[in-house]
N, C-alpha and C positions, 0 to 999 in steps of 0.2 A: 480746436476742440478735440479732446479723446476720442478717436472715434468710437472707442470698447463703451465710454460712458455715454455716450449718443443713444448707440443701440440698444442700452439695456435699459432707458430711462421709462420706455412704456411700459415698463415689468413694474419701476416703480412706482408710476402713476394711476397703475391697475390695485395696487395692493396698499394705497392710499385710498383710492376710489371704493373698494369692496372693504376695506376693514382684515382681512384675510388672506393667507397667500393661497390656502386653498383655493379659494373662489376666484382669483385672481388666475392663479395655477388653469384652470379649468375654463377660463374666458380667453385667454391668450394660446390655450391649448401645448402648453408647456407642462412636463413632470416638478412633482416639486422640489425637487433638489435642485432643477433649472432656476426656478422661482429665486428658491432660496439665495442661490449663488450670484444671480442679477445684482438682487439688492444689497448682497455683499459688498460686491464687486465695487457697485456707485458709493457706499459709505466708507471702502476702504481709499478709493480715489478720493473722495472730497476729506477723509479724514473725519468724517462724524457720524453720529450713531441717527439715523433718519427714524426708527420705528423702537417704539416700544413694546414689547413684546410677552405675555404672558402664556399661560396655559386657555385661558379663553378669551382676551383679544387681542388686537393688534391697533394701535394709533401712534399717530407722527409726532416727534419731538417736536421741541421748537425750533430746532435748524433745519428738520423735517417740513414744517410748517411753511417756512420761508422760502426754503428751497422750489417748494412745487408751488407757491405763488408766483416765482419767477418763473419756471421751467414749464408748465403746464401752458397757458396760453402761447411759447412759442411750439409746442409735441401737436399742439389744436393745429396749430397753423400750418406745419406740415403735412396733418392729416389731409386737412381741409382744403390744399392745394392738391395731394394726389387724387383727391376723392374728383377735383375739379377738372385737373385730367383725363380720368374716365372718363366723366360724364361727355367730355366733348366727344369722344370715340360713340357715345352711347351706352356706355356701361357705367351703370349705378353701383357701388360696390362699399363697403365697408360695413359697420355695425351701427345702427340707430337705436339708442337706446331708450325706452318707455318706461315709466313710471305710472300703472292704471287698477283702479283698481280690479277686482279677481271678476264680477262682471260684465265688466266693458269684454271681455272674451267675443261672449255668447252675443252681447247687444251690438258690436259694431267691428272688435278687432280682428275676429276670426276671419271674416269674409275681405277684408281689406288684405288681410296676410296674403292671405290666398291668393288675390291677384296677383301681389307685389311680385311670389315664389314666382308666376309666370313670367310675369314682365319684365323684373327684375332678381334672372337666380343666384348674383355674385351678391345681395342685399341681403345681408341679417339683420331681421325683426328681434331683438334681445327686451322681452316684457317681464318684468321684477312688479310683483301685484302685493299691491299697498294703501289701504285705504284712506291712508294718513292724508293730511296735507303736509304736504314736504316743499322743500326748497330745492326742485330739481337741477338749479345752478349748480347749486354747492354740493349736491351728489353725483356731480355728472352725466347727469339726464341730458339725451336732446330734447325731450318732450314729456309732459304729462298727460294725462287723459282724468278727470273731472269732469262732474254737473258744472253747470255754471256759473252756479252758485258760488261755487268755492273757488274760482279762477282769481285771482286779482291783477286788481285795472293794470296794472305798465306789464301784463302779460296779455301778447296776441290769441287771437280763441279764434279756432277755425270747427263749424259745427259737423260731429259725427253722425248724430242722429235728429230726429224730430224729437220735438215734448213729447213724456208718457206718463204714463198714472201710475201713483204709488198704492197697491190696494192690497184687498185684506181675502184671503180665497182657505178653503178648506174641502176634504173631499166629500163624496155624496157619505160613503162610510160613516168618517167621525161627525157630519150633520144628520143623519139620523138616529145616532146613535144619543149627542148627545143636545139634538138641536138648532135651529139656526138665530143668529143674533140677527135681531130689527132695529137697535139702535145701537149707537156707539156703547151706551151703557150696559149693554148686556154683554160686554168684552167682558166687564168684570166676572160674569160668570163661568166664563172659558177656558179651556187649555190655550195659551196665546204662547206663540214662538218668541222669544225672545231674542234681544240682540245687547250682544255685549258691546261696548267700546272701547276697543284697547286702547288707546290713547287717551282719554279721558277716564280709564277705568270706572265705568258709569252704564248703567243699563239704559238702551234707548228709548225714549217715549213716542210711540211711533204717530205722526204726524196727520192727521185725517181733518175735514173738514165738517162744519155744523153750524146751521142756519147763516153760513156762508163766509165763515171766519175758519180761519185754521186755530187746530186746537190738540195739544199734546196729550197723550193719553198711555197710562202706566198700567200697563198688563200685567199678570200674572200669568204661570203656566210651569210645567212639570222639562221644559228645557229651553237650554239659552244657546245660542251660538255666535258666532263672528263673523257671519259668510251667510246673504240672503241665499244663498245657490242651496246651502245645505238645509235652508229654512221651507226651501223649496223641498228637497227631499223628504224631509219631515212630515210636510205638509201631505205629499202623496202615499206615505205609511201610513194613512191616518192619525197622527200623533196629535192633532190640534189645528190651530188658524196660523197663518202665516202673512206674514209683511211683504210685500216686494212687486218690484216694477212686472208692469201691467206684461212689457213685452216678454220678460221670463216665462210667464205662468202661462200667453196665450196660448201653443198648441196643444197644455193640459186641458185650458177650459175648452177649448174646441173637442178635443176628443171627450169629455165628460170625466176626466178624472181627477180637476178638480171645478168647485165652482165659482166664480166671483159673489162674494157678498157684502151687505152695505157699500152698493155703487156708489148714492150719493153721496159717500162719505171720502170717497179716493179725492186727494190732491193733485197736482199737476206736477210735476218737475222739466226742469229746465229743458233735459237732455243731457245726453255727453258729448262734450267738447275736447279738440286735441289743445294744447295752450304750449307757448315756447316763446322765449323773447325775443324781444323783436332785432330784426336782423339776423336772425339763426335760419327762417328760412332758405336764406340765399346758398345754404346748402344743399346739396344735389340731393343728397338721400331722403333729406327734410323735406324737401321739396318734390321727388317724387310720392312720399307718403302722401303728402295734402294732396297731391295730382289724384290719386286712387279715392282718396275720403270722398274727392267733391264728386268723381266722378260716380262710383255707390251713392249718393247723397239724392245725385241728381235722377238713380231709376226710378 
């Protein structure tokens, strides 16, 4: 084997994985000219052109393609032996990479990070927030973070959190101002936060319960966004009512800035779940992650 094409192969596998030599550039903590020169380097040795290349994006040929179906699960397997390495010394080290979306933060990821930086400080927590349903195989994920709803079965689900309520809160301000709803029906007469779906390109109908069926329900309101986090913000300007999980909003409703309304109308949801295939845990970083979740889990 080359050893010049050995070495440079995670440059190219980084900039397969990211779409970008930028972002590639910037995870391997290389300048770009370095970047650049890698990828050269392996397409001038194999004699083919790996990436296609524009002014705004980057994707693999089809020799490109083939190449890193071969080459990619033996780079894993390297990793995944040094990584095994450490761990016998006791040292957890490398990058685990997550796929969650932008609230899992505040509801379960932030406080596990936290530990890990302790426990384990050679461990990079690398979280790319995305509400999609994605196929974190085939983007290089170790792990996604999902309700559990959206897992699916031949992926393992290890739980983050307990069930919490999806529910509907506004502050004392905009309910006096401009009233408060007693049934679901009286959404219609609201400012109501809205939520876009990038993926679906579709406004969401936010989910609520009546006479003990769940039942979808299309709001109106003077803004939309993509992120309950900033629906939250919204909601504490006074701007209108807002969507979102019960654990977000509680240390507003505890301090009174905002209120829970239409209780009986919240729904339950699953929780969040970490999800990875099976067999991936027996990796050391994987597997210290789940060690930290259960343990959070279990205070």
């Amino acid at each position: 084997m080359d050893r010049d094409l050995l070495s440079h192969l995670p440059v190219v596998a980084a900039v397969a994985r990211r779409r970008s030599f930028a972002a590639a550039a910037a995870e391997l903590n290389l300048g770009a000219s370095a970047t650049s020169h890698a990828v050269r380097l392996v397409e001038e040795r194999l004699g083919l052109p790996l990436f296609v290349r524009t002014t705004r994006s980057v994707s693999l040929t089809e020799a490109g393609e083939a190449f890193l179906q071969r080459a990619q699960p033996a780079l894993d397997a390297l990793r995944e032996a040094a990584e095994a390495v450490q761990a016998k010394k006791g040292q957890i080290g490398g990058v685990l990479r997550l796929n969650a979306p932008r609230t899992a933060m505040p509801l379960a990821l932030t406080r596990i990070i936290r530990n890990l930086a302790v426990r384990h400080p050679e461990l990079v927590i690398e979280v790319t927030t995305d509400d999609a349903a994605v196929d974190i195989v085939a983007l290089g994920y170790d792990a996604g973070v999902r309700l559990g709803e959206m897992i699916a079965e031949d992926m393992v689900a290890v739980r983050l959190t307990p069930p919490f309520k999806a529910i509907t809160v506004a502050s004392p301000a905009y309910l006096k101002a401009s009233g408060e709803p007693r049934t679901i029906a009286d959404l219609q007469k609201h400012n109501c936060i809205g939520y876009r779906l990038l993926t679906k390109d579709a406004v969401y109908a936010w989910e609520l319960s009546h006479a003990g069926k769940d039942v979808a329900v299309q709001v109106r309101g003077t803004a939309r966004v993509t992120d309950s986090l900033f629906a939250l913000d919204l909601a504490l300007a006074d701007v209108g009512i807002a969507y979102v999980f019960e654990p977000l909003a509680r240390r507003h409703i505890r301090s009174g800035d905002l209120r829970w309304i239409l209780p009986a109308a919240a729904i339950e949801e699953p929780g969040l779940f970490l999800y990875f295939p099976r067999g991936a845990s027996e990796a050391p970083k994987l597997r210290a992650f789940i060690d930290a979740a259960r343990l959070r889990a279990g205070k």
